[in-house]
C-alpha positions in Angstrom: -63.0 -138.9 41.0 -62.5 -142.1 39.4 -62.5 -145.4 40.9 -59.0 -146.5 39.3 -55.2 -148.5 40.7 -53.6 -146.6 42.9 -50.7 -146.9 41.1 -51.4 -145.8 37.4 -48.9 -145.4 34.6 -47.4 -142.0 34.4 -46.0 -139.7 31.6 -43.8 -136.6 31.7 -44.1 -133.2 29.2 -40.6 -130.9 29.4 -41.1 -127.2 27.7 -44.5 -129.0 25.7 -42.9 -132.8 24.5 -43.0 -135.7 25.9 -40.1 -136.5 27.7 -38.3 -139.8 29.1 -39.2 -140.4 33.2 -36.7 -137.9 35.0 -33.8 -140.4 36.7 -35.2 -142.7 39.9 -38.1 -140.5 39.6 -39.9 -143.3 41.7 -37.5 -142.5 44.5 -38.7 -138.6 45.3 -40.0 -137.6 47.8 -42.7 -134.7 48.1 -43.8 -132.8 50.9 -46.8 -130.8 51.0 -47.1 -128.6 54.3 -50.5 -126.5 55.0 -48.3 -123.9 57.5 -50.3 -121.5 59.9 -53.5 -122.8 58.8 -53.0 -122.6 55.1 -55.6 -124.3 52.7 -53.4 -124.7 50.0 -50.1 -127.1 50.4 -46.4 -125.9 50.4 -44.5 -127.9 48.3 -41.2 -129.0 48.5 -39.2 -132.4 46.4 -36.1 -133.6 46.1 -34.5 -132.7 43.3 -35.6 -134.4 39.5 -32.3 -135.8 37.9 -32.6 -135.1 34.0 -30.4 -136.9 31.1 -30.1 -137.5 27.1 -32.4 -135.1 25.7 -34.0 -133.4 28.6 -30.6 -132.3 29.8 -30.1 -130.5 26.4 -33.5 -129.1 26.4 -32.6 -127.4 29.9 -29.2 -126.1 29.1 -30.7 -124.8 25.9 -33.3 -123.0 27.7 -30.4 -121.4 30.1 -28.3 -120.2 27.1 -31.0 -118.7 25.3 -30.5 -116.6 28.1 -27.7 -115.0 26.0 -29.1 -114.5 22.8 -32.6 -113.2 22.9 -34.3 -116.2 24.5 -36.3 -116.2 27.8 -32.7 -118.1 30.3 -32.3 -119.0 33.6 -34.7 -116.4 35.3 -38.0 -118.0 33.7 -39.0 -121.3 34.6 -39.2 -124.6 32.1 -42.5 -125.9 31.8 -43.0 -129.3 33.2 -46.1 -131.8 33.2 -46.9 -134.7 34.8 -50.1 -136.8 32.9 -51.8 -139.8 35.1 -53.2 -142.4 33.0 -55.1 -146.0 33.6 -56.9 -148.1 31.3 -60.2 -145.7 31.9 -59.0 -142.2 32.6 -56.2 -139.8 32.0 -55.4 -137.0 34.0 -53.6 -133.5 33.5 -51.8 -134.5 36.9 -49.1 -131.9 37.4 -49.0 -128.3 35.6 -45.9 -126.7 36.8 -42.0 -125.8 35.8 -38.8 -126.3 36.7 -37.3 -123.9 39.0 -33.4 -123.4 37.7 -33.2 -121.1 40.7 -33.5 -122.9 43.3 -31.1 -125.4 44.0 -30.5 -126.4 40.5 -27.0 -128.3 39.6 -25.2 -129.6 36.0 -23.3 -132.4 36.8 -21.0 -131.9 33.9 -18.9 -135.1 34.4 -21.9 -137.4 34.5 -23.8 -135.5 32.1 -26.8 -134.9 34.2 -28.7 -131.9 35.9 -30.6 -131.7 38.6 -33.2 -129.1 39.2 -36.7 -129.2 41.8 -40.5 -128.5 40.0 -42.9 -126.2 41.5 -46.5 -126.3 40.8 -48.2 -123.7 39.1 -50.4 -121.8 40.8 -48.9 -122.9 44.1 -48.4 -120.7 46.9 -44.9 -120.9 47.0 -44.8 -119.5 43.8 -47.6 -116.9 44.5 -45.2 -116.1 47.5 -42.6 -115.5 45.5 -44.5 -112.9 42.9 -45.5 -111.3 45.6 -42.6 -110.2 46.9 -41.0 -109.3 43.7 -43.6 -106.3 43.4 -44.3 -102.9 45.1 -47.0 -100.7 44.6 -45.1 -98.0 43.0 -44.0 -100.4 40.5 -47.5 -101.2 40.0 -48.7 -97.6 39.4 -45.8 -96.8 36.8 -46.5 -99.7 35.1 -50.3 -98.8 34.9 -51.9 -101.0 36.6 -53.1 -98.3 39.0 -54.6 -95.0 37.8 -56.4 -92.2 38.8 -60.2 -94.1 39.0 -58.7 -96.7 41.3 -58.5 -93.7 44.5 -61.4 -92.2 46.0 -60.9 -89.1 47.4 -61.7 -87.8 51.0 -61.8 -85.0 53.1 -59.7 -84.8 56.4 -58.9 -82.0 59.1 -56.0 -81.4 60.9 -57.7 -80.7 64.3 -54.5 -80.1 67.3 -55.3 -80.1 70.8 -56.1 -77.3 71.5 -54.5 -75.5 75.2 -55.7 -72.7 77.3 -53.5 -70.2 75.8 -54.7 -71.1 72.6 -58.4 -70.0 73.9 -57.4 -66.8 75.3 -55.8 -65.3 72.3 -58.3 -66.1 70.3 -60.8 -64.9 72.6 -59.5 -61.7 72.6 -58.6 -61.7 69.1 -62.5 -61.9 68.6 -63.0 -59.5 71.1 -61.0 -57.0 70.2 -62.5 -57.7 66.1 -66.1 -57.5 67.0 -65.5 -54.4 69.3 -63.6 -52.4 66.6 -66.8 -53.1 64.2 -69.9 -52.4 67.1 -67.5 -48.8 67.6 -67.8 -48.3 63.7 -71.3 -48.7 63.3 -72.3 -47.0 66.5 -69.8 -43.9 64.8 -72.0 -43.8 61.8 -75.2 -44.4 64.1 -74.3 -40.8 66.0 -73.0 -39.0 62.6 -76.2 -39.5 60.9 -78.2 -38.7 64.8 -75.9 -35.4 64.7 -76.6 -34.7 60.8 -80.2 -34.9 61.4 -80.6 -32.1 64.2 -78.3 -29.9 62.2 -80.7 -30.0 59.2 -83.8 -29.0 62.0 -82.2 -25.6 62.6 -81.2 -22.6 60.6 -82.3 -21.4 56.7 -79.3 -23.5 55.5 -79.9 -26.4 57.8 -81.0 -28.6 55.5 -78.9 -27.8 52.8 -75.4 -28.0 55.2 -77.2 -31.2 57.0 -77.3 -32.8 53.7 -73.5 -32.5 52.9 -72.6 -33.1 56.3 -74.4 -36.4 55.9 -73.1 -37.4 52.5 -69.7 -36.9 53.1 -69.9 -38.8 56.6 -71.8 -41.0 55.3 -69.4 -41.8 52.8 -66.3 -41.7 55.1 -68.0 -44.1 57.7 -69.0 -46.5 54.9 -66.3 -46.5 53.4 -63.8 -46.8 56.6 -66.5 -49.7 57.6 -66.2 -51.5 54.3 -62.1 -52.0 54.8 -62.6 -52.5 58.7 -65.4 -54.9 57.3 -62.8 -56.5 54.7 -60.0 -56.5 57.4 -62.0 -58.4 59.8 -62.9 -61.4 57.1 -59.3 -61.4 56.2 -57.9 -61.5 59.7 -61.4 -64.3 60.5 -60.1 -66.0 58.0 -56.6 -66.7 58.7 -57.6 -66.6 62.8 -60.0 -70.1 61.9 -57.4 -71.4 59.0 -54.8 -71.4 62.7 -57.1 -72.2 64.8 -59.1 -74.7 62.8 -57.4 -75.1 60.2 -59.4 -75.6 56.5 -60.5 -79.1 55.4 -58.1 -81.2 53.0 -58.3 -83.6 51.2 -56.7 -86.7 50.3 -56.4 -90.0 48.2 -57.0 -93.5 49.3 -58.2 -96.9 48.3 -60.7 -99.7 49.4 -58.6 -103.0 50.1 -60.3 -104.9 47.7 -59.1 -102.6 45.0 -55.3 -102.8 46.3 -55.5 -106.7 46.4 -57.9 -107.2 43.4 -55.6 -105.0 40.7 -52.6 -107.3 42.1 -54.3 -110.2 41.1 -55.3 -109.4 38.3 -51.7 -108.3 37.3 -50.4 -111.8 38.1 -53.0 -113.1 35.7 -55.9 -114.2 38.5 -59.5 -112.9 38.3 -60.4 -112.4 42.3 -62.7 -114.0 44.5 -63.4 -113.0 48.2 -66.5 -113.5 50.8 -65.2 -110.7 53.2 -67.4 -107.6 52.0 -65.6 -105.3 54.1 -62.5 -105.2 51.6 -64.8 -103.1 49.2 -65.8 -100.7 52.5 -62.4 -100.3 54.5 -60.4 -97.6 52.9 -56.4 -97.6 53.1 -54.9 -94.1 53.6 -51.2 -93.7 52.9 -49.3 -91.9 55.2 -48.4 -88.0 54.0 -45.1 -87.4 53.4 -45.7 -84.1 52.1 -45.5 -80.3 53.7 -48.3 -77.5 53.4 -47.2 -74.4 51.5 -46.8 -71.4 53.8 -47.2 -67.5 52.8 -45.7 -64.8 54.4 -47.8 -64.0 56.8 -47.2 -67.8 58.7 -50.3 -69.1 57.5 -51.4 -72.0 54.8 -51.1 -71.0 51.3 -52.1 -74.5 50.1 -52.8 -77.9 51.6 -50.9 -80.7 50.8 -52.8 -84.6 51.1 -51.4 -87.3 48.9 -52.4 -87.3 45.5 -52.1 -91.0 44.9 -53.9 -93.8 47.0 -51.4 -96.8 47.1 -49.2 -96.9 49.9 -46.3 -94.5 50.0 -42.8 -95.8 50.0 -42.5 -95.9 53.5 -45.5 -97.3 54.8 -46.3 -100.9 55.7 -48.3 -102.0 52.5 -45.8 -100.6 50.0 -44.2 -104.3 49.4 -47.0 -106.1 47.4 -46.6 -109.1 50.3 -46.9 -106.8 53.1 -50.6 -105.3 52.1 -51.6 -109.4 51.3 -50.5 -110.4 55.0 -52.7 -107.3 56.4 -55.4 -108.6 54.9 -54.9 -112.1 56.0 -54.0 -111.1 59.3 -57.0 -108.6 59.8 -60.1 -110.7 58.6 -58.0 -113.7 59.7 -58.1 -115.1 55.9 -56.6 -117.8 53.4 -55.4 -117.5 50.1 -56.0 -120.6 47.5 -55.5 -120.2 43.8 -58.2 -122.1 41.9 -57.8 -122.8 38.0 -57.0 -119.2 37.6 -59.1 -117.5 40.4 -56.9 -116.1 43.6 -59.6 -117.1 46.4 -59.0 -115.1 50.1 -61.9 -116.0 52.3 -62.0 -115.9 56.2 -60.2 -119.7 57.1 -63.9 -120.4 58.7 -65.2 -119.2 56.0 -68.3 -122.0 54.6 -66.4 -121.8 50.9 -63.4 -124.1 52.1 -65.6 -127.1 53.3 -67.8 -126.9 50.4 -64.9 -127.0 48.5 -63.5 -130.3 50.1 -63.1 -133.7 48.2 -61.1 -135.9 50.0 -62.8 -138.5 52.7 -60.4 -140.1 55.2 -60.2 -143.5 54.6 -61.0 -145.7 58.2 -57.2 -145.8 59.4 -55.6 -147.0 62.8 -54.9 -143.8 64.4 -52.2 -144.8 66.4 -51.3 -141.3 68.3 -53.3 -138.8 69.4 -52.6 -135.2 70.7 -54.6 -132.7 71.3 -54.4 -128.9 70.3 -53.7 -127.1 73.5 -50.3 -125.2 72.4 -53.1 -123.1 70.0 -54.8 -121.9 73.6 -53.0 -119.4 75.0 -53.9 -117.1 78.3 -54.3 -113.8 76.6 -55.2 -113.5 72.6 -54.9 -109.8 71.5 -55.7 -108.1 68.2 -54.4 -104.2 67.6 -53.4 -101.6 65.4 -50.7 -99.4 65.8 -51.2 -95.7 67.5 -48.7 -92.9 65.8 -46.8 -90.6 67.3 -47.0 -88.3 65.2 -51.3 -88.5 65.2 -52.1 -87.9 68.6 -56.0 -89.1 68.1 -54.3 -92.5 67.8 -53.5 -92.1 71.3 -56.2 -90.3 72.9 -58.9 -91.7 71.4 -57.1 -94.9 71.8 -61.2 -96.8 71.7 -61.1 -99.6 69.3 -57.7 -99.7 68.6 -57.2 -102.8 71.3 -58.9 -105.9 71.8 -57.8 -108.7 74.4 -59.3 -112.1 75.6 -58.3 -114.2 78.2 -59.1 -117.8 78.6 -59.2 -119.7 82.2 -60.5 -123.1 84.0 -63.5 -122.4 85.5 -62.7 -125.3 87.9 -59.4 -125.1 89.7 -58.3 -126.5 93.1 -54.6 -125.7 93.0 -53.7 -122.6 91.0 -49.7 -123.7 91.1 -51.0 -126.7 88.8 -53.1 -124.1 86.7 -51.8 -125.0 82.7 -53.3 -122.3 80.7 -49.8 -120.1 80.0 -48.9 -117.3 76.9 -50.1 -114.9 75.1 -50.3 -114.3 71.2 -51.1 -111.2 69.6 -52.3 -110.0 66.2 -50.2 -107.2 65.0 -51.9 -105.1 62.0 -49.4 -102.7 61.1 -51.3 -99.5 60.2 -53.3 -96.8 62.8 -57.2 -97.1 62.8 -58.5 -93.4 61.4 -60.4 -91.2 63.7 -63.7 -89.6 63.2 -64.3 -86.2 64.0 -67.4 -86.5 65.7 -68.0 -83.1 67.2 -67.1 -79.9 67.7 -64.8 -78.4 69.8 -65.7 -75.8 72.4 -63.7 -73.2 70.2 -65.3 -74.0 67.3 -68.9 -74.1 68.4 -67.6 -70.6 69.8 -66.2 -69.7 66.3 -69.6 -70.8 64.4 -71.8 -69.2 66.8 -68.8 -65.4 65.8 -69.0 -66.5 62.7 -72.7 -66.8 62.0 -72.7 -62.9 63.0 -69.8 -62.4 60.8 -71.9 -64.0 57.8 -75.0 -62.4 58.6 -73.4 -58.7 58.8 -70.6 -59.6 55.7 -73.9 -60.6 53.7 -75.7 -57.4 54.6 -73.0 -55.5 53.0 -72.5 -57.7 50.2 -69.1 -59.3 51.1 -70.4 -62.7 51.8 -68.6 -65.2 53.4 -69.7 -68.8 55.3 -67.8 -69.4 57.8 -70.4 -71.1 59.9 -71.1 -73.7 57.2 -67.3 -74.6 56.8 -66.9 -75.2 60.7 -70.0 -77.3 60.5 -69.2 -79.7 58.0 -66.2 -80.7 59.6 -68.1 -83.5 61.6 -67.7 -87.1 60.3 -64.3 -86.8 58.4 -61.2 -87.7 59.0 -59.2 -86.4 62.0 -55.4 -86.1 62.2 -53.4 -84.3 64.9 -50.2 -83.0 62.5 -50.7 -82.9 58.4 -47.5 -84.7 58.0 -49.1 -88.4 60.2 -46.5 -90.8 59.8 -48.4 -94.3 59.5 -51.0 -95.5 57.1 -54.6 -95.8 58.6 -57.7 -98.3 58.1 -61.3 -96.3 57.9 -64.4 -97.1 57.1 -66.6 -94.7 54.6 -69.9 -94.2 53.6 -70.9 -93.8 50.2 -70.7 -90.0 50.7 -66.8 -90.4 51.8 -67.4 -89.3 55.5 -66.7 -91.8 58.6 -69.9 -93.4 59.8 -71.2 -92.4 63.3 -71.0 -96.0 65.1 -67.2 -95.5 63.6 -66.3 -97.4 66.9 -67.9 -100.9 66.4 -67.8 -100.9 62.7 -63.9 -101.1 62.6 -62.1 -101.6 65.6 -60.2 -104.4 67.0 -63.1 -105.8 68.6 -65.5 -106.3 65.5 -62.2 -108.0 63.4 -62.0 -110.6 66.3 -66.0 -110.6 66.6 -66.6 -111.4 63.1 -63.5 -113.0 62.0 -61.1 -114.4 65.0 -63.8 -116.0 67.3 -62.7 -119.4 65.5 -59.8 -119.3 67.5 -61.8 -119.5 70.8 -61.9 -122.9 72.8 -65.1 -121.6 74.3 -67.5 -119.9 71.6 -69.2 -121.6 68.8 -69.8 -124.7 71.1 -66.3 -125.0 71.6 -64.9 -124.6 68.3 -61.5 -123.6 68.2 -60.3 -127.2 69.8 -59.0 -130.1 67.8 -57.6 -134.0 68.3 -54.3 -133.9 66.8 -52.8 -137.3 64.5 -49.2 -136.9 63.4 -47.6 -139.9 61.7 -50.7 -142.0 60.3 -50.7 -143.7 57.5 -53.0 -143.7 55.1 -53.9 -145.6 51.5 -52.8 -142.6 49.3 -52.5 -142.2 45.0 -51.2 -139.4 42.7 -55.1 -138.5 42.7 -55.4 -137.7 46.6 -52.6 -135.9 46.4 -53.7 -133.7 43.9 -57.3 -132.9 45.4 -55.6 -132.2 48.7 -52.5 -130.0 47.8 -55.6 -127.5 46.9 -57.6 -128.0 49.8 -56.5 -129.5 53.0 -60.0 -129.8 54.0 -61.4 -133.4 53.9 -64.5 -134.9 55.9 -64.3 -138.6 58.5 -66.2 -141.4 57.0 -68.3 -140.4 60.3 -68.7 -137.1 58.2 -66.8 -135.1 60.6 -64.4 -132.0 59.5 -60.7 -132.6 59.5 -57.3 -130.4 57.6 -54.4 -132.0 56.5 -50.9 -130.6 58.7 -48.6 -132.3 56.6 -48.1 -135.1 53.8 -45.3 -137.1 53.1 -45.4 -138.7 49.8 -43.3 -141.1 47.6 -44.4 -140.4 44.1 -44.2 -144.5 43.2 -45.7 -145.7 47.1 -49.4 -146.6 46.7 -49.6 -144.9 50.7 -48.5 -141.3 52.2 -47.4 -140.5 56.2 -49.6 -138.0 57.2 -50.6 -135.4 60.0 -54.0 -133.6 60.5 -56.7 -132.7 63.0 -60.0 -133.7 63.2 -62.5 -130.6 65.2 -63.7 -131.9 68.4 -64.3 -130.9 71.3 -62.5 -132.2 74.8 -63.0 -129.6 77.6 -65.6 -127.3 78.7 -63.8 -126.2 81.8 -63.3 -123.2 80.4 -64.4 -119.5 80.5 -63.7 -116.6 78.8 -62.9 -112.9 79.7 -63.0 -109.7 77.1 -60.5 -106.3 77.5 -61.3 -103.7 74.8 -59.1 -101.0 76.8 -60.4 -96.7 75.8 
C-alpha cells in the first residue's frame, strides 16, 4: 500500500458518471462489524443524501421500473475513487440499495438511500436466501452429472417372531424338496428291481422309469420354481433388496451455488469433495398383490428435498460453516470458505496495528464455557440413528485444575453445535438371519444351478456390507456419509465422520487448553487508532492484522467517519493468560 495523506481527495461514480459529493457526505458514519468470527466486515451507513442530477438519475432508475427498464428491485451502481497526488484508487465498488431504507424527500427535492459494497457479505446474505435448491435445478444449474448414485438397504430390527417364521418357512421349504428327491431316489431304486425279473422286465422297467421319471422331474422342477419364488419374496421381507439412491458431495452443492451467483470457488477443507449429502425420501415403494415390493423407490435427484434442512440455499451454507467450523470471504470474484484457523486468513492479512494506547482491556472468558458439544440429529423415523447412536455426539468439558472453594468455581454454560441432518449408518455385518439365509441360500444356488434355474442369492446377501443402512425406506431427515470411490461406506466409518473428528480437525481452536492454549484472547473495545479510507478497505476484507510485535490480532468492530483521518475500534489480540485449566472428552455410544 502506498505511503500517502490520510485524508486524500475523493470522487463519486452514480450508474457509471461522475457525480457531485452526495450531501454532508463527510458527516456518515460506517460501521463495519466482523459478527461470530466473521473475516469479512458487515457494513452498515447512514444514509447518502442525493440532489440536482443524482436525484434524477435515481428516480429515473425507479421508473424505468415501469417501462421495460431494470426499477427499484436492482441496485444503482455506486463508486467511490481515492486519489492523492501519487496514486488513485478504485476505493468503493458497490450500489445503492433503494430497498432498504430508502426515502424521496419530495418537498426538499432530495432522496436518501444507504450503499452496500459489492461482494459484501451482507449482500451475499441476502442472495442466499433468495434461492432454493429446487429453483436451482429447474433453472439448470443442477443436472443429472452433478448426483452420484449409491446403494442403501432397508435393514429393520429384526424380533424373535420374525426368526421363527422364517425358520420354519425354510424348514418346511427345504423339507418339501429333500422328500422330492428322496421320491425319485426310491422310484428309480423300485424301477430297477422290476427290470431284474421276468421276460418283460426290462421292457415294463423301462416305461415304468420314463414315465416316473418324468413325473418326479417334472413335479420337482415346479416345487423347484416354487421354492425360488417363495425364497425370493421370503429374503425381499425379510431382507429386503438393495436400493439405490441419489446424493451429492458438499462441495458440489456449495460450488454450483457459487458459481450461479457469478463466483469461481475456493476451499481448503478436502472433505466437502468426500462427504456426501443424502436427501431425505419422501417417496413410497410400489407393492404387488401378494404384500411384497414390486419396485423400490430412492430419490432420483441429489439436492435436498423440499422438506429437508439444506433446501433454502442459506441453510446448506451455514451446515457447512457450522460443521468444519468455516468462514466465507468473497475475494475479487472468488467465494473463499476455509476453516476460520485455517493458515489462508493470516497469509491473507495486510493491516499492522499501529503502536496505540490501549486503554481497556478484557479478556475473552464469556467464549469458555463448561460444556462445548457438537451433534447431529438422530431420526425417528431411522432407528440406526438411535441405536447406533456412536459418533453422532461429541462433548468437552473445561475445569480449574486448581480450586480451593468450588462455591467461587467461575467456569459456567454450555454451547452446542447443532448440524441439522442424521450421520448415515454403515452396514457393517451381517445379521444372524442373514448369515443363516446365505449359508440356505448357497444350497439353494448350488441345487437351482444343477437344474439350470440359477439364481444367487448368497452373493446378493453378501454384498450388502458397507452401504447404507436405514431402518424404514421412507427416513425422514437428510444424512452426512462418507464414500469411497466405489460408493460404499468406509470401514473406520466411525472416526472418519462423526462428531468427534469435526471438533478434532476443525473445533479444537475453540479450546482454552489445546494448541498451547489457543482459543484465549486479550480483549480492546474502544481504542483508537490512526485510520484512512485505505485501512478501511484492506480490513473490511480481512479482519486479520498482525502487532508491530508481530503478534495475531481480528478486528470486532470499526467505527468510522468517512472525512476523520482516525476510527474507534475493537479487536483481540491471541494470548494466552491461564493454564489452570484441564480438559475432559464425552463421545457417548
Amino acid at each position: 500500500m502506498a505511503k500517502n495523506s490520510l485524508n486524500p481527495e475523493y470522487k463519486f461514480y452514480l450508474a457509471g458518471s461522475k457525480a457531485d459529493a452526495p450531501v454532508n457526505w463527510q458527516d456518515i458514519e460506517i460501521l463495519a462489524t466482523f459478527d461470530n468470527e466473521a473475516i469479512q466486515a458487515n457494513i452498515t451507513t447512514d444514509q447518502f443524501t442525493f440532489v440536482n442530477e443524482e436525484l434524477q438519475k435515481i428516480r429515473q432508475h425507479i421508473e424505468n421500473g415501469l417501462s421495460g427498464g431494470m426499477g427499484i428491485f436492482e441496485g444503482l451502481p455506486f463508486a467511490i475513487q481515492l486519489k492523492n497526488k501519487n496514486n488513485s484508487y478504485s476505493a468503493f465498488r458497490g450500489h445503492l440499495d433503494l430497498t432498504d431504507g430508502y426515502e424521496d424527500l419530495v418537498q426538499l427535492d432530495q432522496v436518501r438511500a444507504k450503499m452496500r459494497k459489492d461482494e459484501g457479505l451482507n449482500q451475499l446474505e441476502d442472495r442466499l436466501s433468495a434461492l432454493t435448491y429446487g429453483y436451482l435445478e429447474d433453472a439448470g444449474v443442477f443436472n443429472s452429472s452433478d448426483y452420484f448414485e449409491i446403494n442403501y438397504v432397508v435393514e429393520k430390527k429384526l424380533n424373535a417372531f420374525d426368526i421363527l417364521v422364517s425358520n420354519i418357512i425354510l424348514y418346511m421349504m427345504i423339507k418339501e424338496l429333500y422328500e422330492s428327491i428322496k421320491g425319485l431316489s426310491d422310484r428309480i431304486a423300485n424301477s430297477t428291481a422290476h427290470a431284474t425279473g421276468g421276460a418283460l422286465g426290462p421292457v415294463a422297467a423301462a416305461l415304468y422309469i420314463a414315465a416316473s421319471v418324468i413325473i418326479e422331474l417334472a413335479y420337482i422342477a415346479i416345487m423347484i420354481i416354487a421354492i425360488v419364488d417363495l425364497a425370493t419374496n421370503m429374503v425381499n421381507t425379510f431382507i429386503p433388496p438393495v436400493r439405490t439412491t441419489k446424493c451429492a458431495t458438499l462441495h458440489t452443492l456449495i460450488s454450483k451455488v457459487a458459481g450461479f451467483l457469478g463466483y469461481t470457488f475456493n476451499s481448503n477443507i478436502t472433505d466437502l469433495s468426500e462427504i456426501y449429502y443424502i436427501p431425505s425420501n419422501p417417496r413410497l415403494d410400489e407393492i404387488n398383490k401378494k404384500g411384497f415390493i414390486k419396485k423400490t423407490k430412492g430419490n432420483e435427484l441429489g439436492i435436498p428435498n423440499s422438506v429437508d434442512y439444506g433446501y433454502n440455499v442459506t441453510e446448506m451454507f451455514e451446515l457447512v460453516v457450522s460443521a468444519f467450523n468455516a468462514k466465507i470471504q468473497i475475494i475479487d470474484g472468488v467465494m473463499h470458505i476455509h476453516n476460520v484457523d485455517d493458515p489462508f486468513w493470516k497469509r491473507t492479512a495486510l493491516y499492522t496495528l499501529p503502536n496505540v494506547l490501549q486503554t481497556t482491556k478484557k479478556y475473552n472468558t464469556e467464549e469458555l464455557t463448561a460444556n462445548f458439544q457438537i451433534k447431529f440429529l438422530t431420526d425417528l423415523s431411522d432407528e440406526w440413528t438411535i441405536d447406533e447412536y456412536l459418533g453422532t455426539s461429541y462433548g468437552r468439558t473445561t475445569q480449574a485444575i486448581n480450586t480451593i472453594t468450588k462455591e467461587l468455581k467461575l467456569i459456567r454454560g454450555f454451547d452446542q453445535v447443532n448440524l441439522n441432518v442424521a450421520l448415515g449408518k454403515r452396514k457393517d455385518e451381517l445379521t444372524p438371519l442373514e448369515n443363516f439365509l446365505k449359508e440356505v441360500g448357497g444350497a439353494i444356488d448350488s441345487l437351482t444351478n444343477a437344474f439350470g434355474k440359477g439364481t444367487n442369492f448368497k452373493a446378493k446377501i453378501k454384498g450388502k456390507v458397507g452401504i447404507l443402512k436405514v431402518s424404514e425406506n421412507n427416513y425422514t431427515l437428510s444424512k452426512l456419509v462418507r464414500l469411497t470411490g466405489a460408493g460404499r461406506i468406509p470401514s473406520n466409518n466411525s472416526t472418519t465422520l462423526s462428531a468427534k473428528y469435526l471438533y478434532e480437525n476443525y473445533h479444537i481452536g475453540k479450546s482454552f487448553v489445546s494448541n498451547n492454549f489457543f482459543g484465549q484472547k486479550i480483549v480492546y473495545n474502544s481504542i483508537r487508532i490512526p485510520f484512512s479510507f485505505e485501512n478501511f478497505l484492506v480490513l473490511i476484507d480481512n479482519s486479520y492484522f498482525h502487532t508491530f510485535e508481530g503478534k495475531e490480532g481480528k478486528m470486532v468492530s470499526i467505527k468510522w467517519r468517512i472525512a476523520n483521518d482516525y476510527a474507534v475500534v475493537d479487536y483481540w489480540i491471541r494470548e494466552p493468560y491461564t493454564n489452570n485449566l484441564k480438559e475432559t472428552f464425552i463421545e457417548p455410544d
